[in-house]
Kinemage of the C-alpha trace (Angstrom):
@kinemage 1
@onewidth
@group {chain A} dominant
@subgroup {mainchain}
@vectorlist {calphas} color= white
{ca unk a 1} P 0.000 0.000 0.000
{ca unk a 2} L 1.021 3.527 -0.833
{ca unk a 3} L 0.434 6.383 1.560
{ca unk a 4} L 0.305 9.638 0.074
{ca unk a 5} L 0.746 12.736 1.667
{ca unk a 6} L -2.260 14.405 0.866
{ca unk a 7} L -5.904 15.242 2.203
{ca unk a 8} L -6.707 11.006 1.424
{ca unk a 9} L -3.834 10.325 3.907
{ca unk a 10} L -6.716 9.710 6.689
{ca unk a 11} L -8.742 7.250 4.327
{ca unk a 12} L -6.202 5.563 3.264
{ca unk a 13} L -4.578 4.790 6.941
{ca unk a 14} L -8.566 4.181 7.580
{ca unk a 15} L -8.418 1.823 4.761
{ca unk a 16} L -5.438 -0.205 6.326
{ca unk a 17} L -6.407 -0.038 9.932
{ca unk a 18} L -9.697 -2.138 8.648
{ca unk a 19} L -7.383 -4.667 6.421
{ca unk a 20} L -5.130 -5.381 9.467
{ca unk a 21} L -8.116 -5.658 12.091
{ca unk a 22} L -9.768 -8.305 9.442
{ca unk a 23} L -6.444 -9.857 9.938
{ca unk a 24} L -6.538 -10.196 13.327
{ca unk a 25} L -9.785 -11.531 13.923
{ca unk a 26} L -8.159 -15.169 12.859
{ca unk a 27} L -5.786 -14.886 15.004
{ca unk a 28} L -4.543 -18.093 16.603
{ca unk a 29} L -3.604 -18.486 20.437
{ca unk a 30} L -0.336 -18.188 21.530
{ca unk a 31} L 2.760 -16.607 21.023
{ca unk a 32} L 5.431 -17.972 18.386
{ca unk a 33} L 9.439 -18.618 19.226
{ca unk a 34} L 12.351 -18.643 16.909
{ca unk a 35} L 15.321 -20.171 16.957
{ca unk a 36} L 17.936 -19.964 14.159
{ca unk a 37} L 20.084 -23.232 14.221
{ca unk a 38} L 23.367 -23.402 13.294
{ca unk a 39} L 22.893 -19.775 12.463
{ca unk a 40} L 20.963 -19.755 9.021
{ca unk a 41} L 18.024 -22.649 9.970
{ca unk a 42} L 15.118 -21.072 11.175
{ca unk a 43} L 12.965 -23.124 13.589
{ca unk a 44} L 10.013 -22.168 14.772
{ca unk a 45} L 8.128 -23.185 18.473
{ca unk a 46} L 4.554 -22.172 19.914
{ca unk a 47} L 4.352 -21.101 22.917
{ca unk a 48} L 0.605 -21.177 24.446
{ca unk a 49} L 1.291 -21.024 28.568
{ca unk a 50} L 3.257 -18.562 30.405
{ca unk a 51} L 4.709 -21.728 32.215
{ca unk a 52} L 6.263 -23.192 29.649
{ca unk a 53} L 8.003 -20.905 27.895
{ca unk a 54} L 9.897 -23.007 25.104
{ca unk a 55} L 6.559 -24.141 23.745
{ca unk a 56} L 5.690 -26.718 21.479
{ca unk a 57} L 8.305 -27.622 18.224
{ca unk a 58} L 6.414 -26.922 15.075
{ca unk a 59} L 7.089 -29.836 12.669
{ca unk a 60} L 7.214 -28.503 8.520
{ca unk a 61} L 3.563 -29.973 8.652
{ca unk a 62} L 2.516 -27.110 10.860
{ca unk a 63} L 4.135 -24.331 9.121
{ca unk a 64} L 0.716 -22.737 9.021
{ca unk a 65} L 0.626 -22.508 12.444
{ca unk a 66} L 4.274 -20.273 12.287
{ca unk a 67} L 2.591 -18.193 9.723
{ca unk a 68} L -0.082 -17.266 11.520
{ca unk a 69} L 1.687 -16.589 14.703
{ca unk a 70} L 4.192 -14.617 13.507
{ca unk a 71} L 1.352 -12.772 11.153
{ca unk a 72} L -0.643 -11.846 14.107
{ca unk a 73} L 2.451 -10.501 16.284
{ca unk a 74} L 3.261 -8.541 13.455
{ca unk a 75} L -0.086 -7.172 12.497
{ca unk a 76} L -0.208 -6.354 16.553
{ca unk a 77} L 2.610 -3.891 16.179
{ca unk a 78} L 1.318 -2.546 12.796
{ca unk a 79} L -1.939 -1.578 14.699
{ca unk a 80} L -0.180 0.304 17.468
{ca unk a 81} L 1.685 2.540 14.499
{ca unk a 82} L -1.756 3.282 12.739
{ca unk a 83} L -3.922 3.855 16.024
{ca unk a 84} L -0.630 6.387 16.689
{ca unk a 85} L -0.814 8.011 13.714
{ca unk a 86} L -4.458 8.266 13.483
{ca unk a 87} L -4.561 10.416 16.492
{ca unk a 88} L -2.361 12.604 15.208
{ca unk a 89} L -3.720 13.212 11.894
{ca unk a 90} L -6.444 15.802 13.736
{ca unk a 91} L -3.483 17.812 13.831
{ca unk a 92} L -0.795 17.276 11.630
{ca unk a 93} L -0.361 14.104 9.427
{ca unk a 94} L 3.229 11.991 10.840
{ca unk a 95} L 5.436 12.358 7.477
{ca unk a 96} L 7.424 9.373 8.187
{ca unk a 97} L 4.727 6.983 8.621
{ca unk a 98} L 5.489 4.860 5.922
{ca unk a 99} L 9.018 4.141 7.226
{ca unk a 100} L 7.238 3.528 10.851
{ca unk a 101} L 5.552 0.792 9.069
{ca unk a 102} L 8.657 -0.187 7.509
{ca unk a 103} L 10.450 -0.423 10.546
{ca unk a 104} L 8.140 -2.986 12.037
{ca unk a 105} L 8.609 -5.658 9.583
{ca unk a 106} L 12.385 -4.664 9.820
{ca unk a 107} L 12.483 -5.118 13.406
{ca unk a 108} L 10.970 -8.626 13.812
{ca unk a 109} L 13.670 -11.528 13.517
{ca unk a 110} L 14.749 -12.721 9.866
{ca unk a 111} L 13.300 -16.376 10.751
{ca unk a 112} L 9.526 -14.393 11.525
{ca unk a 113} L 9.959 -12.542 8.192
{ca unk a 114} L 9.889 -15.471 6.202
{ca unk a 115} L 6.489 -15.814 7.408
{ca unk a 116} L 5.040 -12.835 6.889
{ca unk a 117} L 3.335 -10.676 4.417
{ca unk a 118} L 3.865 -7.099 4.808
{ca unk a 119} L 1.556 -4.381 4.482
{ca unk a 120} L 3.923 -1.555 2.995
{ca unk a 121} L 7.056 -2.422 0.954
{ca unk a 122} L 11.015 -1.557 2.035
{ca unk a 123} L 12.435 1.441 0.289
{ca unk a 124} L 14.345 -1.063 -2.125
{ca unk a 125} L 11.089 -3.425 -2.292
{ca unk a 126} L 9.277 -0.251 -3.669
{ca unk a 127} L 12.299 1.447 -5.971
{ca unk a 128} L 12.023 -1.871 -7.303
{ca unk a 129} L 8.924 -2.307 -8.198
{ca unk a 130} L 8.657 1.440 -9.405
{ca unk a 131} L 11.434 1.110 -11.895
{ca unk a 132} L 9.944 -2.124 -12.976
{ca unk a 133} L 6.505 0.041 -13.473
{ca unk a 134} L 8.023 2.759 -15.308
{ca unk a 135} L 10.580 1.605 -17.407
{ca unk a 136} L 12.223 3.850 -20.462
{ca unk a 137} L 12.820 4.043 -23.625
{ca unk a 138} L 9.493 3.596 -24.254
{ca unk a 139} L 8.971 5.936 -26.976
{ca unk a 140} L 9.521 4.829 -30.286
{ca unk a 141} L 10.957 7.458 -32.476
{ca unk a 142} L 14.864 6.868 -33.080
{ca unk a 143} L 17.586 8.581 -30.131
{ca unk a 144} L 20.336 7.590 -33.145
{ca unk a 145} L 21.149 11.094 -32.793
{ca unk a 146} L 20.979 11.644 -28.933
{ca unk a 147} L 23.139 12.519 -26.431
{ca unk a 148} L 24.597 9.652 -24.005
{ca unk a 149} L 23.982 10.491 -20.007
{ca unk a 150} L 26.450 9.319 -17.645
{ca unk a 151} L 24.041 6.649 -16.774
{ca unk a 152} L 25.020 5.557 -19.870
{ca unk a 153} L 21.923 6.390 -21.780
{ca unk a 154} L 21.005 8.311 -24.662
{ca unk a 155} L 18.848 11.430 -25.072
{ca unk a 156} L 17.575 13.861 -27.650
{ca unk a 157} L 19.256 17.079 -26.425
{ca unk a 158} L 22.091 18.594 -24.690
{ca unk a 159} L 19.387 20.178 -22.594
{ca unk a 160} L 18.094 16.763 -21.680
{ca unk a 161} L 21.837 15.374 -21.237
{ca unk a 162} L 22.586 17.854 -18.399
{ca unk a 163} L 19.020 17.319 -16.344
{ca unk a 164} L 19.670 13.506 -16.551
{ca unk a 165} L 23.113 14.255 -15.251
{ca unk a 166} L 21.834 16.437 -12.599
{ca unk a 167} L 19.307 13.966 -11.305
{ca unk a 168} L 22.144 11.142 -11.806
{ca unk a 169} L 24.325 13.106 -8.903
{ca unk a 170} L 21.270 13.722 -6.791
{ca unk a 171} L 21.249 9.956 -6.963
{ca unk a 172} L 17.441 10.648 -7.288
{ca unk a 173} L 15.424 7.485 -9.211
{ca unk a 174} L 13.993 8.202 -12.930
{ca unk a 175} L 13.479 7.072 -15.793
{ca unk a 176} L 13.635 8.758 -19.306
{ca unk a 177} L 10.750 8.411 -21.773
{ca unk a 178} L 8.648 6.344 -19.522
{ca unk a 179} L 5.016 5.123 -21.111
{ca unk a 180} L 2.334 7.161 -19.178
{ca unk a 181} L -1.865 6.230 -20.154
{ca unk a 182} L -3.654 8.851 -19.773
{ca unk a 183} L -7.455 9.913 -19.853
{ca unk a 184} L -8.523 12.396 -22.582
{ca unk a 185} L -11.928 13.917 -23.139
{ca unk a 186} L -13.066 14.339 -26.915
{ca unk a 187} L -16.006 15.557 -28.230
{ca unk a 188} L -17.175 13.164 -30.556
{ca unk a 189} L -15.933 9.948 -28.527
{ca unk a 190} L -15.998 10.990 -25.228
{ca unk a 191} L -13.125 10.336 -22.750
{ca unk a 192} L -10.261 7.674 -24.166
{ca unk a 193} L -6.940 6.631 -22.994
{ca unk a 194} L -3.206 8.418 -24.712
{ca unk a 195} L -0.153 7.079 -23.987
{ca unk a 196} L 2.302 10.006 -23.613
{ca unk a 197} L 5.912 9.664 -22.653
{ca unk a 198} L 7.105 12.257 -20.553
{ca unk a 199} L 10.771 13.202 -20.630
{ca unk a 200} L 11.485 11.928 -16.944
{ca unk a 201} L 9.722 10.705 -14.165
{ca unk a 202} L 11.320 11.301 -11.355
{ca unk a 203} L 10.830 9.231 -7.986
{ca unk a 204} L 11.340 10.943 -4.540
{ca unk a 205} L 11.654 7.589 -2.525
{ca unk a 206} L 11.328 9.000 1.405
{ca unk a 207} L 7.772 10.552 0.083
{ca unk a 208} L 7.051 7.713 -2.379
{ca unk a 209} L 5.576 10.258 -4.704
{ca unk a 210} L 6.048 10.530 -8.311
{ca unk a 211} L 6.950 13.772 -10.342
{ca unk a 212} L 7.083 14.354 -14.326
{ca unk a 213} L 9.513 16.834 -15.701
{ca unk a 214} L 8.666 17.878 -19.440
{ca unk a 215} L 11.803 19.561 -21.318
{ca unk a 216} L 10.534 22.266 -24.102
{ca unk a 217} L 13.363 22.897 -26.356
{ca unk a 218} L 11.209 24.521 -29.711
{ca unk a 219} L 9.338 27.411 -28.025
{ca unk a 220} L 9.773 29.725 -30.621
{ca unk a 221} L 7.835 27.001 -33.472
{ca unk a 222} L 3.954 28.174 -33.025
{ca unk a 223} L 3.086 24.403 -33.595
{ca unk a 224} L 5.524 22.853 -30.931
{ca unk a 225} L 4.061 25.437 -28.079
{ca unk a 226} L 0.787 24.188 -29.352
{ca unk a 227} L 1.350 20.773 -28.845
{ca unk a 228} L 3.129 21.800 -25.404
{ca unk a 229} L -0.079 23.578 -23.620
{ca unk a 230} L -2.341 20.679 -24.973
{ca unk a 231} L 0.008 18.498 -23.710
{ca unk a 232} L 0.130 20.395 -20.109
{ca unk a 233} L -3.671 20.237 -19.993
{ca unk a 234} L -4.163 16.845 -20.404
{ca unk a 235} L -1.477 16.279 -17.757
{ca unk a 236} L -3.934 18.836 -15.332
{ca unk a 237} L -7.151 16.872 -16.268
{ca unk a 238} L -6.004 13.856 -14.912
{ca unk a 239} L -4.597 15.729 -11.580
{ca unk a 240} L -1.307 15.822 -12.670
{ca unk a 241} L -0.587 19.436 -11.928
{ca unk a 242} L 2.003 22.286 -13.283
{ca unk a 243} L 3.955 23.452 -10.290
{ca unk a 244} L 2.855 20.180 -8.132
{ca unk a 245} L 3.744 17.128 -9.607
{ca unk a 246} L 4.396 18.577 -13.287
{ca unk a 247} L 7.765 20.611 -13.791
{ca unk a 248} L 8.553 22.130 -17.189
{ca unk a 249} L 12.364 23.065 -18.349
{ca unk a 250} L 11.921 25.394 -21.637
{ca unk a 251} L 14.160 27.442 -24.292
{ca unk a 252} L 13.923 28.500 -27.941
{ca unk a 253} L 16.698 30.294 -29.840
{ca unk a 254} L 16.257 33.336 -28.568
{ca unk a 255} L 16.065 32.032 -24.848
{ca unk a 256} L 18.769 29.688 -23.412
{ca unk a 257} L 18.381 26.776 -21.282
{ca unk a 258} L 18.374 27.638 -17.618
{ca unk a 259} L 20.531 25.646 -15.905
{ca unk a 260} L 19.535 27.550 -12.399
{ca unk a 261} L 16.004 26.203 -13.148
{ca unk a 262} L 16.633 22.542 -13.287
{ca unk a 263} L 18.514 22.970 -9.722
{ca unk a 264} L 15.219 24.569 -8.592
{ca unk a 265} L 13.347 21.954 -9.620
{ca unk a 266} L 14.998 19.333 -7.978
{ca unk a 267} L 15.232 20.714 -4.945
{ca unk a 268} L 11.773 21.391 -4.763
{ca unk a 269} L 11.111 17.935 -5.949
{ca unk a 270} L 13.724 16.057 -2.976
{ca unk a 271} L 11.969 18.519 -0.081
């Protein structure tokens, strides 16, 4: 699950809370053990009286029985986070919830891991499956005359060369040319999906929000700039918007690319 930091944030923890007290309600007695033998062999013991603390051996035929043990100590701890947070969100929203999340799974022993399914992915369980969901190169027109990044990739422009550089040193995740669906609204047709590729989209991992920067190097062709405020309103009809999660780099040959600019826009994107 992704938590944004928005106005949904209290819906969407809402949404979770209910997901992990369904969870809980088939919760099995008893508390589970773990033992690691020899260091790397993970055995597993369930403990049901306070008396007998080293519990009952759990044979590979009651694996189940792990599972939901270590599930229910871990969806225990998950609740605490959420019921913390959601007190807090009447007055101001904990930013690093996600990572509190995080850290629970994190902090439970390696051997009660393997038996669980978390609710919110590890920063390099999500950059993962973000860079799997918006790979580039997606657009089709030839790069045989681009520019190569020092991420050893090619672009169309100089302009572009220097951004992807920029973003390469910020160590900040993107990816060039990504495919992007989008919803358009025509009048004889009605709405219908377009599959634009914006320049880069940009990940800022510690917010787990997603950010499109559009380069526009032909401002002074009355054809491009049409193209280019289309363009930016069908990013703004589907809530993609200029100045929030939209950033657009220009020139023409009368103005020069802004280097400054690009330095803005990062920054504004990693805060």
């Amino acid at each position: 699950m992704k938590l944004k930091h928005n106005t949904n944030e209290l819906e969407e923890l809402k949404t979770l809370k209910k997901k992990v007290e369904k969870s809980l309600k088939t919760e099995t007695q008893g508390t589970l053990r773990t033992h690691m033998a020899h260091g790397k062999y993970p055995q597993y013991y369930h403990v049901t009286e306070p008396g007998a603390p080293r519990g009952h051996f759990l044979q590979k035929s009651e694996i189940g029985i792990a599972k939901k043990l270590a599930q229910k100590e871990y969806d225990q701890k998950i609740m605490k986070v959420l019921e913390r947070n959601e007190r807090k969100l009447m007055n101001e929203m904990d930013e690093d919830l996600t990572h509190q999340l995080v850290a629970v799974y994190q902090g439970m022993s390696v051997a009660k891991q393997m038996l669980i399914k978390p609710y919110v992915l590890s920063d390099e369980e999500y950059l993962e499956k973000w860079l799997e969901e918006h790979k580039g190169g997606q657009n089709g027109y030839s790069l045989a005359n681009g520019f190569q990044t020092e991420r050893r990739e090619y672009v169309r422009s100089k302009s572009e060369k220097i951004i992807a550089d920029k973003l390469f040193y910020k160590k900040m995740p993107y990816s060039y040319e990504a495919a992007l669906e989008l919803e358009v609204k025509r009048i004889d047709t009605g709405f219908s999906t377009v599959t634009i590729y914006p320049d880069f989209t940009i990940l800022n991992l510690r917010k787990r929000k997603t950010y499109y920067l559009e380069h526009l190097g032909l401002m002074d062709n009355p054809e491009y700039c049409r193209k280019a405020l289309e363009r930016i309103d069908v990013y703004e009809n589907n809530h993609i918007y200029l100045g929030d999660t939209l950033f657009i780099s220009m020139e023409s040959s009368q103005k020069s690319f802004n280097v400054n600019q690009i330095d803005s826009i990062i920054e504004r994107i990693l805060t």
